[in-house]
N, C-alpha and C positions, 0 to 999 in steps of 0.2 A: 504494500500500500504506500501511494507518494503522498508527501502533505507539505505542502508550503507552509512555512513558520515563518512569523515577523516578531520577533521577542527583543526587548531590550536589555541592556546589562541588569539594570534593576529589577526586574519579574525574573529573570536568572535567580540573583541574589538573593528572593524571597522563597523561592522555590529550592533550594539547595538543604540537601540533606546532609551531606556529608563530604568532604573532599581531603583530596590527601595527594600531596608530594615530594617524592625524595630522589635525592642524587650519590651513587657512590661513584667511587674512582681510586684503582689501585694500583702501583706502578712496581715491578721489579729488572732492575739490571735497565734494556731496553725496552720492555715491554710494559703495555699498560694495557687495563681495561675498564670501561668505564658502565654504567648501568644508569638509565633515568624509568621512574614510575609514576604513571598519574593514573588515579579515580576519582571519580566524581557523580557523585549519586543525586538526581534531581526529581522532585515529587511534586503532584499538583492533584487538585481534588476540586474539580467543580459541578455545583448544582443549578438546574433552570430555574428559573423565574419562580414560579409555581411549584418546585420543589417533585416534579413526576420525576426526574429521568435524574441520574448523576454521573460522571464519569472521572473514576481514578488512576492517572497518569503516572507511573514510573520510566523511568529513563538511568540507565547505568551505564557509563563508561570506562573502558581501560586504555591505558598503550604505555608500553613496555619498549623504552629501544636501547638494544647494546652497540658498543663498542669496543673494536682491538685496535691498537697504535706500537708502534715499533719505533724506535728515535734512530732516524740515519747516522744526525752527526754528534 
């Protein structure tokens, strides 16, 4: 299913459950590796006018990206 979303920073920010982000980075001799991780968990619950119908929104994201590095010089 496609849906056009028009959201601003701030309905983001009211809506957010939870988020989380970290970085490591470890080097030995020449070599390194590094690691970055984000989640971000967003929730929303709304009801009509009239109160018949209601629909609750979850939305959960991840991305995980690695890194290998070797020093030439």
């Amino acid at each position: 299913v496609q849906a056009d979303v028009d959201v601003g920073f701030g309905d983001i920010l009211d809506n957010l459950e939870v988020g989380f982000m970290g970085s490591y980075r470890a080097s030995r001799d020449r070599w390194s590796i590094g690691v970055d991780a984000m989640y971000m968990g967003l929730g929303a619950v709304a009801t009509t006018t009239r109160g018949l119908a209601s629909a609750d929104v979850d939305v959960d994201q991840t991305s995980v990206e690695a890194d290998v590095g070797y020093a030439v010089s």
